[in-house]
Structure formats: structure tokens, C-alpha cells
C-alpha positions in Angstrom: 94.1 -141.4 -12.7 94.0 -138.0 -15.2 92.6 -134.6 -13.4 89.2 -135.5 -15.3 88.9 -138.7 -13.4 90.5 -137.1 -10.2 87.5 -133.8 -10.6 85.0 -136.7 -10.6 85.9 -138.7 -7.6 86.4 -135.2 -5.8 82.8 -134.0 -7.0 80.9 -137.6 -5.1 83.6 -137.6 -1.9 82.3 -134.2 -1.4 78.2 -134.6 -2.2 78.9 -138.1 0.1 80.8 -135.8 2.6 77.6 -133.3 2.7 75.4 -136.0 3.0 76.7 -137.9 6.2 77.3 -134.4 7.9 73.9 -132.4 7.0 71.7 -134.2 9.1 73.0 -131.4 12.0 70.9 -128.6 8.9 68.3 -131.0 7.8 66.7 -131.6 11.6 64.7 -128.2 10.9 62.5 -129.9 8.7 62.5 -133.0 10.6 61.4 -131.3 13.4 58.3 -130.4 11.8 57.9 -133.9 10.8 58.1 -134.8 14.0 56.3 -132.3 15.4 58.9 -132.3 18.5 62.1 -131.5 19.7 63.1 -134.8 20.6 62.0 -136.2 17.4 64.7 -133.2 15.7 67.5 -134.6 18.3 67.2 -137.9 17.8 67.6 -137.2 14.2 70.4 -134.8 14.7 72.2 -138.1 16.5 70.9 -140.3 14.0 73.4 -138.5 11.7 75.9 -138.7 13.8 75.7 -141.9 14.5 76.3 -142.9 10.7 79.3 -140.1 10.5 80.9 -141.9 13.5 80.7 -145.5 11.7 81.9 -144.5 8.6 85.2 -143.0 10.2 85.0 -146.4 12.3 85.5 -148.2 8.9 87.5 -146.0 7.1 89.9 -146.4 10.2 89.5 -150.3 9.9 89.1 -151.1 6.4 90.8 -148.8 4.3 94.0 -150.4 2.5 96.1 -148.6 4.2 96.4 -146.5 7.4 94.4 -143.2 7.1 95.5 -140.3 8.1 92.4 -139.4 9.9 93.2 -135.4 11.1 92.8 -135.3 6.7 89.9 -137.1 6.7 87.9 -135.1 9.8 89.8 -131.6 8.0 88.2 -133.0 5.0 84.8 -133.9 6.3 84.8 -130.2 8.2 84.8 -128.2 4.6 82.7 -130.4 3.0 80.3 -130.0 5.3 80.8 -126.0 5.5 81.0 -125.9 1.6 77.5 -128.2 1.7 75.8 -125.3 3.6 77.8 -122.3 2.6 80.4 -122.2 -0.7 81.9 -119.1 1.5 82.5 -120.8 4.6 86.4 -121.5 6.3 87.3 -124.3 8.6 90.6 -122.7 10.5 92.9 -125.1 12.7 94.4 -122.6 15.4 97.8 -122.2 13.5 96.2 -121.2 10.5 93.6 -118.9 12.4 96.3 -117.0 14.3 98.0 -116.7 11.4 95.0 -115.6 9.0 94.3 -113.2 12.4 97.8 -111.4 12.5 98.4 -111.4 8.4 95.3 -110.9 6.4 95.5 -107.7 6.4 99.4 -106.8 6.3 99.7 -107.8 2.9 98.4 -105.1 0.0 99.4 -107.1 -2.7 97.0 -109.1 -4.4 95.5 -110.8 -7.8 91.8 -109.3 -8.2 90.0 -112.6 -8.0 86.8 -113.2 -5.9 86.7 -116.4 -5.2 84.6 -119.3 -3.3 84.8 -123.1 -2.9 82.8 -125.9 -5.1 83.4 -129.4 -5.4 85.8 -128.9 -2.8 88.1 -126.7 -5.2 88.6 -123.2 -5.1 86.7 -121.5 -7.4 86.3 -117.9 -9.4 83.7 -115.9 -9.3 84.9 -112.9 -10.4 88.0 -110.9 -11.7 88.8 -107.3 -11.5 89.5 -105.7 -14.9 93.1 -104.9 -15.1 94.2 -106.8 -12.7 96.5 -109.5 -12.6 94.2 -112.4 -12.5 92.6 -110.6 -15.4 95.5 -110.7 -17.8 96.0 -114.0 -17.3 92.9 -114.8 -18.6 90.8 -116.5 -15.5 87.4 -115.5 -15.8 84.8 -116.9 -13.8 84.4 -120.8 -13.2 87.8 -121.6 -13.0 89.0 -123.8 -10.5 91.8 -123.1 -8.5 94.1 -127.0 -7.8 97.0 -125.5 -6.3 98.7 -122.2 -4.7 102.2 -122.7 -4.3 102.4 -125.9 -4.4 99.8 -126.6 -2.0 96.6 -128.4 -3.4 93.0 -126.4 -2.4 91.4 -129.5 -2.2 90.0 -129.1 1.3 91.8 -126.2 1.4 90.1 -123.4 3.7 88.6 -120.9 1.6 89.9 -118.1 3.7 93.5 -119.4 4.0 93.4 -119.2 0.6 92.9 -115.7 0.2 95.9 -115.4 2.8 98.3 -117.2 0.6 97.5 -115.3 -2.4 98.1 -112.1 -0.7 101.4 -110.7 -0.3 103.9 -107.5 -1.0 103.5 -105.8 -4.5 105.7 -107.5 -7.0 106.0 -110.6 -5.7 105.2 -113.8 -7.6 102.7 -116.9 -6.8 102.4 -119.8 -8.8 99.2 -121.6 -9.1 97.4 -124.3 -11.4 94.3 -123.7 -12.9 91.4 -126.2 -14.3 89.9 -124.7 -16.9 88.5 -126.1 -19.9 91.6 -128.7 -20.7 92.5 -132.1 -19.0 95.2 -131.1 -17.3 95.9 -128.3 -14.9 97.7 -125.1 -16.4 100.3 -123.7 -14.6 101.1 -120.2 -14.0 103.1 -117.2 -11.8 101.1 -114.1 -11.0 103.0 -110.9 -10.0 100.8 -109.4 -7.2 100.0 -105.8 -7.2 97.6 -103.0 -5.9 94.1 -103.7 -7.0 92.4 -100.7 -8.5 89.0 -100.8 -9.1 88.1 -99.4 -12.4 85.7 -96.1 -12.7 82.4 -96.4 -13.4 81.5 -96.3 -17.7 79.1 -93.8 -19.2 78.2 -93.8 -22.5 74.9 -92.5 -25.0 74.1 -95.1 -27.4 71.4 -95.3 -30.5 68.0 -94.2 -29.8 69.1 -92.3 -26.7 69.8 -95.1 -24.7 72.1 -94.4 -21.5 74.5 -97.2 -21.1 76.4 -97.3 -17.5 79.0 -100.0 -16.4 79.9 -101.0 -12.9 83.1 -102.7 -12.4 83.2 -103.2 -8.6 80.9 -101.7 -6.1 83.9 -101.0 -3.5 84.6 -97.3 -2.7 82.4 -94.5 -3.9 81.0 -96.5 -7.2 77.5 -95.7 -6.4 78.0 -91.4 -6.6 80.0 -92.4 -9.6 76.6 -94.1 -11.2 74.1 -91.9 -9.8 76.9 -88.7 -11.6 76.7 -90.4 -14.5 72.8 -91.1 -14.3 72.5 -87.1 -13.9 74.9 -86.4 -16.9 73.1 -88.9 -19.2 69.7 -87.8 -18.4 71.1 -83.7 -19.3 72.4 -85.2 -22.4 68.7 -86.4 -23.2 68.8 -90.0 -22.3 65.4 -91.5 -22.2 66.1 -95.6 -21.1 68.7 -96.4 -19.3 70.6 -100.0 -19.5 73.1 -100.7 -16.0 75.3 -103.1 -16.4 76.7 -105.3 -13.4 78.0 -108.3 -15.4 81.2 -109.3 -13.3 80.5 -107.2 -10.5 80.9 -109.1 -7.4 83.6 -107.1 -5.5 81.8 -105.0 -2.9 79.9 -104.9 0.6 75.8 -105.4 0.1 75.3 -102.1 1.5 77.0 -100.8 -1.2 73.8 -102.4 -3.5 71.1 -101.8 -1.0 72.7 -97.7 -1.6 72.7 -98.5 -5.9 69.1 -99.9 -5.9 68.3 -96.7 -4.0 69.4 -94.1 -7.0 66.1 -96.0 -9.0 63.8 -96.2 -6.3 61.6 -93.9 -4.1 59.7 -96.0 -2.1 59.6 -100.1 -1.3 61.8 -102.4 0.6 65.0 -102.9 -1.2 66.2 -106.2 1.4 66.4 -107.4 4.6 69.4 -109.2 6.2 68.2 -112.0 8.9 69.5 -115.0 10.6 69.3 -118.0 13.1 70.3 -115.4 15.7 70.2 -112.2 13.7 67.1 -110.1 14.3 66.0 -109.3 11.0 66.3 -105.7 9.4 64.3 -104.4 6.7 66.4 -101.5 4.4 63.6 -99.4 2.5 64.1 -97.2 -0.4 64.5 -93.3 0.6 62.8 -91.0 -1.7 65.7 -88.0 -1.6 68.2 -90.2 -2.9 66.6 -91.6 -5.9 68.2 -90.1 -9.0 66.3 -90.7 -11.8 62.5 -92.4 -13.3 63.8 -93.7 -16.4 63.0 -97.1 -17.8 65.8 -99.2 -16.6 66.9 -102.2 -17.9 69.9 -104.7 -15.7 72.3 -106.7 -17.4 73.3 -109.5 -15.2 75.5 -112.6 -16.0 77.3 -115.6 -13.9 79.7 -113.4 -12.4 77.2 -111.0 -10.7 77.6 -111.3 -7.2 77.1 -109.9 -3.9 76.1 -106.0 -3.9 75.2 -106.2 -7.5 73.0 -108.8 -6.6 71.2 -107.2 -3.6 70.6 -104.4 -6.2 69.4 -106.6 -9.3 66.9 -108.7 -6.7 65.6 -105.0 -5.7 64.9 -103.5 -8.6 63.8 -106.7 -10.2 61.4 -107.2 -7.3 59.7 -104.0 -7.0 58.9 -104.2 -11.1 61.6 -101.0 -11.3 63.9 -102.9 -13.7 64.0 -105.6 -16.0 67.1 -108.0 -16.0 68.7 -108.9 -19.0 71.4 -111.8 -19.4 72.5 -114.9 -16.9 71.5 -116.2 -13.4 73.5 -114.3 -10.9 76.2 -116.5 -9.2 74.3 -116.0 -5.5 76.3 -114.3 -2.7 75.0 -112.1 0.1 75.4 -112.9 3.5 77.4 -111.5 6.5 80.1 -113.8 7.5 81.8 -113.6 11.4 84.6 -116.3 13.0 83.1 -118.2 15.3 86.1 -119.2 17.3 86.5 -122.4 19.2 88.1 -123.8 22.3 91.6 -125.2 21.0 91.7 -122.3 19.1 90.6 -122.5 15.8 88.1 -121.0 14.1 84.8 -121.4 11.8 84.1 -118.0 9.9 80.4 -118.6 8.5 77.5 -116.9 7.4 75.4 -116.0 10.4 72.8 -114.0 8.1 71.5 -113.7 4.7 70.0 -110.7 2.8 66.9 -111.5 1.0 64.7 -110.1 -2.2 61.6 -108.1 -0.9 59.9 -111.3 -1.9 61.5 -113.1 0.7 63.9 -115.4 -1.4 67.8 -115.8 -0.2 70.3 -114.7 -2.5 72.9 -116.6 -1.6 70.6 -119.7 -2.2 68.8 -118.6 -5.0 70.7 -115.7 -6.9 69.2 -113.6 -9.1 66.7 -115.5 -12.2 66.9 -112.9 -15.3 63.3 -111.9 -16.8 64.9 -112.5 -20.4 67.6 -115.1 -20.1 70.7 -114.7 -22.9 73.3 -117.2 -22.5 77.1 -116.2 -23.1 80.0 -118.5 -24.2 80.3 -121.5 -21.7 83.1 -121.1 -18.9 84.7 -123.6 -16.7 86.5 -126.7 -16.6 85.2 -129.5 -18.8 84.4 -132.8 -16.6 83.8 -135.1 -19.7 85.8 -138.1 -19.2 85.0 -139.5 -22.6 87.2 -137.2 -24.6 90.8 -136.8 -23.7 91.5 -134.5 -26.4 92.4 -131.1 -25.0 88.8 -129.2 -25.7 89.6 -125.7 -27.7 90.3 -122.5 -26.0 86.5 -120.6 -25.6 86.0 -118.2 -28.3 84.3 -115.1 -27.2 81.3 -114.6 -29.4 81.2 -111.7 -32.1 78.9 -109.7 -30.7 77.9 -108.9 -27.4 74.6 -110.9 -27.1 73.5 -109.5 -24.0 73.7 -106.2 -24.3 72.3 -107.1 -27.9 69.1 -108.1 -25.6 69.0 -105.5 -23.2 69.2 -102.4 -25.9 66.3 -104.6 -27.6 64.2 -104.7 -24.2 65.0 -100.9 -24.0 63.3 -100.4 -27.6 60.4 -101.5 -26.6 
């Protein structure tokens, strides 16, 4: 079977996976249905009732013996990845060691990454990094680190084996837009976030772009706000295409430099009291039009900010959906040791809309160059590499919006 064929079957085990297992999520809905608790449990076992015959006749039926600790590993992450692409599954081995090494290690690649179709996926690369060079961009799917295919692959032991000491190598294959996997060795390093971009352009149009939002990006923008305005700036286009690296404080903190009044987001969960973050008049910076430029690769803080500004009519976005990430994520360890690390809150758009569920819809879509690995079984000729357009169509858009 070629990796086109093999991406298929991996893309139905996984929606069949999600399923058998969601019944446990759905029972909220069918509670209301129901109009009772009983009616929710009785569903909830329902669900498990079908889980439980299906490993009965994989166990019986299948051609050959099953190794059934892969099949209940591989039912855990799709289940997790059904409900939350972020999500880890850790046995106890792999949960003491993600405890005891995460953060030893200060070499790494610059990816952000999260799980789909049961693959590690990109979300994101930092500029300059190593990732970056190598050309991954966001979309690609991780098959293998070391040797070791992510298929089912905890999301958060991944990160652990990509880390490791400046200098040192890590081979991987990638599925990009080919039908077979490339293979390549990444030297690790220290990631460095790049600065924050200033620049005047035509018609006195302030153009700022934000990398990262990690460590101390927001003074950088709200310095470079100040300097544009003195330089006689009159629109102002922000630009967090790629930008997924950073905590969503860090965006409730960058909405904030546009904003003197409103509610920016609020953060709430199954058993997370919800909390409202509200705009604070001394630290807006500026009243400038403002226009976003957003794209698949927006994530996280960035999006926090984009949903703000976008939501209290401060901004207008400019570009691609957002790829939808914003949560806070704990391990939730278990008896024998091992370990769920999930998202036990979401932030929300003042409107009221998750994120992480819905991302961030532009108010003028623009459509870059197509990314990811192509799943079209009926060509097997190896599809061309992805040209990247002329011009800068976005941006294009945005300085067009600013005109206005």
C-alpha cells in the first residue's frame, strides 16, 4: 500500500476511532434530549457498550492476533485528538520520563506542532530556525522521529524526542505535497525568536510584523506603534501570519495596545470558573485605523488578539482562517501512573465563540499558495514543489483595506 493509500486508511481509522469513543462528549447534548441524567448515562454506556464489542471482535476476528495494548493506545489518542488536536495520552514510562526531561534539553527545531489524522502535524515554524530552513511550513505532517512512526504517537512525547542538546541531529520523515515521505536530519539549536518588524510604507501606512509573541514582543509592538505614529503614520497594518509561538496572555496584553475599553476574552471550563480580561485604558497605545493580517498559521496569542480586536469592530482582518488554538492545558495524572495532559479551559471571543473550535474567520478572506500533503490517490506522479506566488497577496489586500 503507497503512503497515499496508507494517509487514507489512517484518516477513517481515526474519524471511526472518534466516533465509537465520543459518546462519553456527546452525552451533554443528549442530556437535554433527554431531559435527565439518567437518560445522559445510559447513553454515556450505550457508547461504551459498542467500544467494548468492537475490541471483542477485533480480538476474535481479526486475521491475526492483535496486539491489543496498540489498539486501546490507539483508540486513547484518537479519541483525545477527536476532542482536542493538543491533547497527550502518556503511559507511566513515557510520563516520568516527559516529567524528569522536558525541560533539560535546550536544543530544539522551532516547530509548533499538533496532531491530525492521527499524524503529527505543523502549525507553525520559527523564522530562522532549523525547521525553517528546511523548508516545513505549516501543514506538514510529521510520519516519523527517529525512526519511530507518530501515528498514535503522543503529541507531547513528541515534543520530548525532538528536543535535545545544541548540535545534535534528529532524523525525521515528512509528508508533504509528494507520495512518499521525505527524509531529513535536523541539527537542533537555541531557538531565537526574531524581533518585532517596523516599517513606513506608501501613503503613510505603518507596517508591523510579529514573529512570536514569547518574551517581551508586545513592548516591542506597542515601541514601534509609538515610533511609527512620530514618523507620521496614519493606518496601521499588524501582521501575525505565522505567529503561533506564545502564551494567550501574551495576546490578551497585544489586543490591549489598540484598545481602551471592552472585553478582550475570557478563559472558562467544565471546572474552570470563568474570567473575563477587559481592555485597560492606560495601556492602549495608539487610535489608528488598524488593519490584521492573519493566515493558517496564526495561532494561539495571536489569535486571542485577532478575535479581540476583530470583535470589538477595532480592527479588520485581512488574509486566512486562523488555525484555532487557545486553551490551558494541565496533566491529569492517573492511578498506574500515566498521564492525560488536556485542555481543561478555553479562551473565547467577546462574542462568546471558542477559539480553539472556531479560530479566527477573516472579514476579507485572501487565500495564499496551498500547503500540505496531497491525499489524491488518483495521481501517482510526484505533485510539483509549491511555488510561492509573486506578490504578496495578502498584504496586497490589507494595504488596499487601509486605502480606504
Amino acid at each position: 500500500m503507497n503512503n497515499r493509500a496508507k494517509f487514507v486508511v489512517v484518516m477513517s481509522s481515526t474519524c471511526l476511532v472518534a466516533l465509537l469513543l465520543l459518546g462519553g462528549v456527546v452525552t451533554k447534548g443528549a442530556s437535554a434530549d433527554d431531559n435527565s441524567a439518567a437518560g445522559a448515562g445510559n447513553n454515556v454506556y450505550k457508547h461504551l457498550s459498542v467500544y467494548s464489542e468492537v475490541l471483542s471482535r477485533i480480538k476474535s476476528e481479526y486475521v491475526e492476533e492483535p496486539d491489543m495494548s496498540s489498539v486501546t493506545l490507539g483508540a486513547m489518542n484518537g479519541m483525545l485528538e477527536a476532542i482536542d488536536p493538543y491533547a497527550s495520552y502518556l503511559n507511566a514510562t513515557q510520563y516520568k520520563d516527559y516529567l524528569k526531561n522536558f525541560d533539560t534539553y535546550r536544543g530544539d527545531l522551532g516547530m509548533v506542532l499538533a496532531k491530525k489524522y492521527g499524524y503529527i502535524t505543523i502549525v507553525a515554524v520559527v523564522p530562522g530556525s532549523p525547521a525553517d530552513k528546511a523548508g516545513l511550513t505549516t501543514a506538514d505532517f510529521i510520519e516519523s522521529i527517529k525512526g519511530i512512526a507518530t501515528r498514535d504517537m503522543p503529541l507531547a512525547y513528541a515534543k520530548l524526542l525532538l528536543k535535545g542538546e545544541p548540535g545534535t541531529t534528529i532524523d525525521m520523515t515528512v509528508l508533504r505535497r509528494k507520495p512518499e515521505p521525505q527524509k531529513l536530519t535536523l541539527t537542533r539549536t537555541v531557538i531565537t525568536y526574531p524581533q518585532v518588524e517596523s516599517k513606513m510604507l506608501p501613503d503613510q501606512i505603518g507596517y508591523i510584523k510579529v514573529a512570536a509573541l514569547t518574551n517581551g514582543e508586545v513592548k516591542q509592538v506597542a515601541t514601534a506603534v509609538t515610533s511609527l505614529q512620530k514618523e507620521g503614520a496614519k493606518k496601521i497594518l499588524l501582521d501575525l501570519r505565522f505567529c503561533a509561538a506564545g502564551d494567550p496572555q501574551d495576546g490578551v496584553d497585544l489586543a490591549n495596545l489598540f484598545l481602551t475599553k471592552g472585553l478582550i476574552t475570557y478563559v472558562q471550563g467544565q471546572k474552570y470558573p470563568r474570567k473575563d480580561y477587559s481592555a485597560d485604558e492606560k495601556k492602549d497605545v495608539t487610535s489608528l485605523p488598524l488593519v490584521v493580517l492573519t493566515n493558517r498559521g496564526t495561532a494561539s496569542a495571536a489569535e486571542v488578539a485577532a478575535a479581540a480586536l476583530q470583535d470589538d469592530k477595532r480592527a479588520t482582518i485581512v488574509g486566512e482562517h486562523t488555525y484555532g488554538d487557545a486553551s490551558i492545558r494541565q496533566p491529569i495524572q492517573m492511578e498506574d501512573g500515566s498521564a492525560v495532559i488536556l485542555s481543561v479551559a478555553k479562551y473565547y471571543t467577546p462574542g462568546g465563540k471558542s477559539i480553539q473550535d472556531n479560530g479566527v474567520t477573516p472579514n476579507e478572506p485572501v487565500n495564499e499558495t496551498d500547503a500540505g500533503f496531497d491525499t489524491d490517490d488518483d495521481d501517482q506522479t510526484p505533485a510539483p514543489p509549491v511555488k510561492k506566488p509573486t506578490e504578496d497577496l495578502i498584504l496586497k489586500k490589507a494595504i488596499e483595506v487601509a486605502q480606504k
